[in-house]
N, C-alpha and C positions, 0 to 999 in steps of 0.2 A: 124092265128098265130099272136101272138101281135111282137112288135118291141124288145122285147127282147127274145123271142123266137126265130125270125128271124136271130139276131148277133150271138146267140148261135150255130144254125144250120148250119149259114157259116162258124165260127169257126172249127165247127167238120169239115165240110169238104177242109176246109183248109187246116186244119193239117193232115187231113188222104192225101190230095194231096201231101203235104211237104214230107210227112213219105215217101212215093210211089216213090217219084221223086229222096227219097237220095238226095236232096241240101245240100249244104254246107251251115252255115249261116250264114256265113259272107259273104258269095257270094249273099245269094239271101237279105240280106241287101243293099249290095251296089247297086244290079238293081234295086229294091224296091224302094232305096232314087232317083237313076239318073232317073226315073220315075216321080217323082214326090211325095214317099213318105213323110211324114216327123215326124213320130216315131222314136226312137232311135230301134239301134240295142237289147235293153233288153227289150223295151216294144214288139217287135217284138216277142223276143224268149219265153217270158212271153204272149203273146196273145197265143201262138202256144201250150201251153203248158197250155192253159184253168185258168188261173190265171189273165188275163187282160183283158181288151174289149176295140178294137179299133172303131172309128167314121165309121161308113160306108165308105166314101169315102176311107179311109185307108184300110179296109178290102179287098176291090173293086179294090184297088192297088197292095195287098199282094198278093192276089186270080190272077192279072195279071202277075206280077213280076215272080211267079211260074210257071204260066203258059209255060209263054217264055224261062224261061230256062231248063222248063222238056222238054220241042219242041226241044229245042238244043241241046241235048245230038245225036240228031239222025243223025246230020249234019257230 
Protein backbone atom coordinates (compact mmCIF):
# COMPACT_ATOMS: atom_id res chain seq x y z
CA UNK A 1 0.00 0.00 0.00
CA UNK A 2 1.70 3.31 -0.90
CA UNK A 3 1.57 6.25 1.62
CA UNK A 4 -1.36 7.76 0.35
CA UNK A 5 -3.28 4.71 0.29
CA UNK A 6 -2.21 4.19 3.80
CA UNK A 7 -3.73 8.01 5.23
CA UNK A 8 -6.74 7.18 3.39
CA UNK A 9 -7.35 3.78 5.01
CA UNK A 10 -6.74 5.44 8.53
CA UNK A 11 -9.04 8.06 7.77
CA UNK A 12 -11.91 5.51 6.80
CA UNK A 13 -11.27 4.01 10.00
CA UNK A 14 -11.18 6.89 12.00
CA UNK A 15 -14.31 8.15 11.22
CA UNK A 16 -16.04 5.02 11.14
CA UNK A 17 -14.54 4.89 15.03
CA UNK A 18 -15.75 8.70 15.54
CA UNK A 19 -19.35 7.64 14.00
CA UNK A 20 -19.37 4.44 16.51
CA UNK A 21 -18.10 6.34 19.49
CA UNK A 22 -20.97 9.33 18.95
CA UNK A 23 -18.20 11.97 20.16
CA UNK A 24 -19.07 15.17 20.38
CA UNK A 25 -16.64 17.35 18.38
CA UNK A 26 -15.92 19.70 20.21
CA UNK A 27 -15.14 17.44 22.92
CA UNK A 28 -12.92 15.25 21.12
CA UNK A 29 -11.22 18.48 19.73
CA UNK A 30 -10.31 19.66 22.89
CA UNK A 31 -8.64 16.10 23.98
CA UNK A 32 -7.15 15.87 20.71
CA UNK A 33 -5.40 19.44 21.04
CA UNK A 34 -4.65 18.80 25.39
CA UNK A 35 -2.87 15.73 23.75
CA UNK A 36 -0.82 17.27 21.76
CA UNK A 37 -2.71 17.85 18.67
CA UNK A 38 -2.41 20.72 16.74
CA UNK A 39 -5.07 21.08 13.86
CA UNK A 40 -7.78 23.27 14.20
CA UNK A 41 -11.10 22.08 15.28
CA UNK A 42 -12.40 22.39 11.23
CA UNK A 43 -9.37 20.72 9.83
CA UNK A 44 -10.45 18.07 12.30
CA UNK A 45 -14.06 17.81 11.25
CA UNK A 46 -12.98 18.29 7.49
CA UNK A 47 -10.40 15.24 7.78
CA UNK A 48 -13.35 13.18 9.32
CA UNK A 49 -15.36 13.98 6.79
CA UNK A 50 -12.89 12.75 3.95
CA UNK A 51 -12.32 16.33 2.48
CA UNK A 52 -8.71 16.84 4.23
CA UNK A 53 -5.70 14.84 5.01
CA UNK A 54 -3.88 15.14 8.16
CA UNK A 55 0.19 14.49 8.75
CA UNK A 56 0.46 11.22 10.20
CA UNK A 57 1.51 12.13 13.48
CA UNK A 58 -1.83 14.09 13.56
CA UNK A 59 -3.88 11.22 12.58
CA UNK A 60 -2.09 9.02 15.10
CA UNK A 61 -3.28 11.71 17.69
CA UNK A 62 -6.93 11.86 16.51
CA UNK A 63 -7.05 7.80 16.08
CA UNK A 64 -5.75 8.30 20.15
CA UNK A 65 -7.92 11.17 21.23
CA UNK A 66 -10.96 8.82 20.17
CA UNK A 67 -9.72 6.15 21.52
CA UNK A 68 -9.79 7.48 25.07
CA UNK A 69 -12.76 8.97 25.16
CA UNK A 70 -15.00 6.07 23.50
CA UNK A 71 -12.96 4.03 26.86
CA UNK A 72 -14.67 6.52 28.92
CA UNK A 73 -17.99 6.46 28.28
CA UNK A 74 -17.79 3.07 30.15
CA UNK A 75 -16.39 4.55 33.55
Amino acid sequence: MSADQDGEAQRNRTARAFRQAQLDMDKLWMHYFSIGGDAGAMEIEAYLHGSYMLRPIQRDLLDHAIYELGNSFGD
